[in-house]
N, C-alpha and C positions, 0 to 999 in steps of 0.2 A: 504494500500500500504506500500512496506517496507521501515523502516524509511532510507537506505541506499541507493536507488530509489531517495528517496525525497533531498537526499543531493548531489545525481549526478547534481540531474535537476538546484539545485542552482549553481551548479561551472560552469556545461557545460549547460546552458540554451538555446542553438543554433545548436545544433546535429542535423544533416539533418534527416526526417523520413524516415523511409521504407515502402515501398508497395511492396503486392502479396508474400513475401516471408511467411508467417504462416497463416494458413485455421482452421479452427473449422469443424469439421465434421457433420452431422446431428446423430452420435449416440456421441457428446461431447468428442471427439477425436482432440489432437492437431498436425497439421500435417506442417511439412517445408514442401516449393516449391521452390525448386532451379530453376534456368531460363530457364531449358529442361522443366520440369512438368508446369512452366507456359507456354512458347512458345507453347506446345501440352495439353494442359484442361485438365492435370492430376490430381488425386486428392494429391498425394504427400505422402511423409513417415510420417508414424505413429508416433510419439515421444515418444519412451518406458523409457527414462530416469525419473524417479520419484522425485528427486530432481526437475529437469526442469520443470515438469507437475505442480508441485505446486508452484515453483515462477513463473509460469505464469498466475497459477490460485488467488495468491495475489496481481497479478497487471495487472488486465485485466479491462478498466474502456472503459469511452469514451465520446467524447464529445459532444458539444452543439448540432452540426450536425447529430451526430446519426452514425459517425463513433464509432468503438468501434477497441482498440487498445490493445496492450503488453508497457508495460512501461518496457524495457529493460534496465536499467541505465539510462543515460541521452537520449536513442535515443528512439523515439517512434516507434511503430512496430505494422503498420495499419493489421486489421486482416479481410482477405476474410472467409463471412458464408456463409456455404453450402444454411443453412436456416433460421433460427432466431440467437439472438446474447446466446441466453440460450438454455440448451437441460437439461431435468429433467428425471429423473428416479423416480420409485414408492418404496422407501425404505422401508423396514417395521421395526417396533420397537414392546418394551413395552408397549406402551404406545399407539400403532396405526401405523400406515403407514405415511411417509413426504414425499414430492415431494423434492429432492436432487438435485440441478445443481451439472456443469461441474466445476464449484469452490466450492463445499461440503459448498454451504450455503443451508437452507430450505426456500424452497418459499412458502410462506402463497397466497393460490389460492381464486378469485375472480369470474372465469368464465372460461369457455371452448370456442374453437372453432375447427370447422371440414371444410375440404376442398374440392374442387373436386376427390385428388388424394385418399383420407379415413386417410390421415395425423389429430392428434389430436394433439389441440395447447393448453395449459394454460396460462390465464391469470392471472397475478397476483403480488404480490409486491417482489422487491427483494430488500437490501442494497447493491450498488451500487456506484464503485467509480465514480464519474462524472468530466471533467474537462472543465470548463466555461472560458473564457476570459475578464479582467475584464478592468476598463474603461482608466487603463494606458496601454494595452495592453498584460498582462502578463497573464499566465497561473495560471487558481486557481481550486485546486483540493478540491470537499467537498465530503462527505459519504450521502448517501442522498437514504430513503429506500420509492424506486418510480414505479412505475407499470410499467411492462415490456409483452413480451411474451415468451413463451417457448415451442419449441417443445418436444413433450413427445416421449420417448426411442422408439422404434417399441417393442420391447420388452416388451411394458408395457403395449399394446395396450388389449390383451384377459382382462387383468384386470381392465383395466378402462371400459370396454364395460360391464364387471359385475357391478358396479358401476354407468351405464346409464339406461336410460328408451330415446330411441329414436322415433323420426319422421322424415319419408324419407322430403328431401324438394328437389328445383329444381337442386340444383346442389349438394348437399351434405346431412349432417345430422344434426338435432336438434332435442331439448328434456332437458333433464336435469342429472346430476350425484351429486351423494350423496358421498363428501369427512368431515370424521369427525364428522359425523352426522347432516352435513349443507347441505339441498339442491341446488345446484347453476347451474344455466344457461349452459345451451350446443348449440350453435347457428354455422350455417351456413355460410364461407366465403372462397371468391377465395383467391387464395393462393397470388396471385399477390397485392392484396390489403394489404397483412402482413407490408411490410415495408415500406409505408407511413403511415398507421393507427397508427402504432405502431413506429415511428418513428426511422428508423434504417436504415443504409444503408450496404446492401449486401459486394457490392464489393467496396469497398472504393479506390477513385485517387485521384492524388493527386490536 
């Protein structure tokens, strides 16, 4: 997080948050919601400033509760997910292909999972800002590289399916995919069960 972030939050430590004004998209897209696009379920304007996209993407954390937010200066800025709090892309290198979030960190992958809708999830670690409350009541921010989930791009989908060996199951698909020359787990799950299992909350109120 940026060190000039960290020194709003000491001066103005009491900034009222926000909610519903910024959406993560499910292809890692950051989107404003002015009070038209929330009042009518829209999904809101793209944010093409690049500047913005990446100090949002330095200070996108979240906490205990599994809200996940924008540290805007001193004001927090609660973030609505389309679907998970991470969305990955299949990038490739020299050196092999990384799974890239919507903050250009690399996620080291642990497991996969598949849904009813043929949505693919990866499981797996990211370094993470988290912010915990501690027992005088203040806000304590630590870096902390903790398993998460991420939706994978649609885009990336023909690719990873070359990387599977599948079996139909009742509501979706299992089997296993070979990332890195590791074989690892491809298992089965409703989509609804994502953000309790994985502790995250969607839509965050306040």
């Amino acid at each position: 997080m940026d060190d000039q972030v960290l020194r709003s939050l000491m001066k103005w430590p009491n900034v009222p948050d926000c909610y519903g004004w910024l959406a993560l998209d499910r292809r890692g897209y950051w989107r404003m919601r002015d009070e038209f696009t929330q009042l009518n379920n829209l999904p809101g304007q793209i944010i093409q400033h690049t500047a913005l996209n990446e100090f949002i993407a330095r200070n996108y954390a979240c906490n205990e509760l599994g809200k996940y937010f924008f540290q805007n200066g001193p004001q927090r800025v609660f973030i609505t997910l389309d679907t998970t709090p991470w969305i990955v892309r299949m990038i490739p290198d020299d050196n092999g292909p990384h799974l890239i979030n919507q903050c250009h960190q690399i996620m080291e992958p642990t497991a996969a999972l598949s849904d009813e809708n043929g949505n693919i999830y990866i499981v797996g670690n990211v370094n993470q800002n988290i912010c915990n409350s501690n027992d005088n009541g203040k806000n304590q921010l630590i870096k902390s590289n903790s398993q998460t989930i991420a939706l994978l791009h649609d885009h990336d989908l023909d690719h990873f399916s070359e990387l599977a060996k599948l079996r139909e199951e009742a509501c979706s698909f299992g089997g296993s995919w070979t990332w890195q020359g590791k074989q690892l787990f491809l298992d089965p799950i409703h989509s609804q069960e994502l953000a309790s299992r994985f502790n995250y909350i969607a839509k965050p109120k306040p």
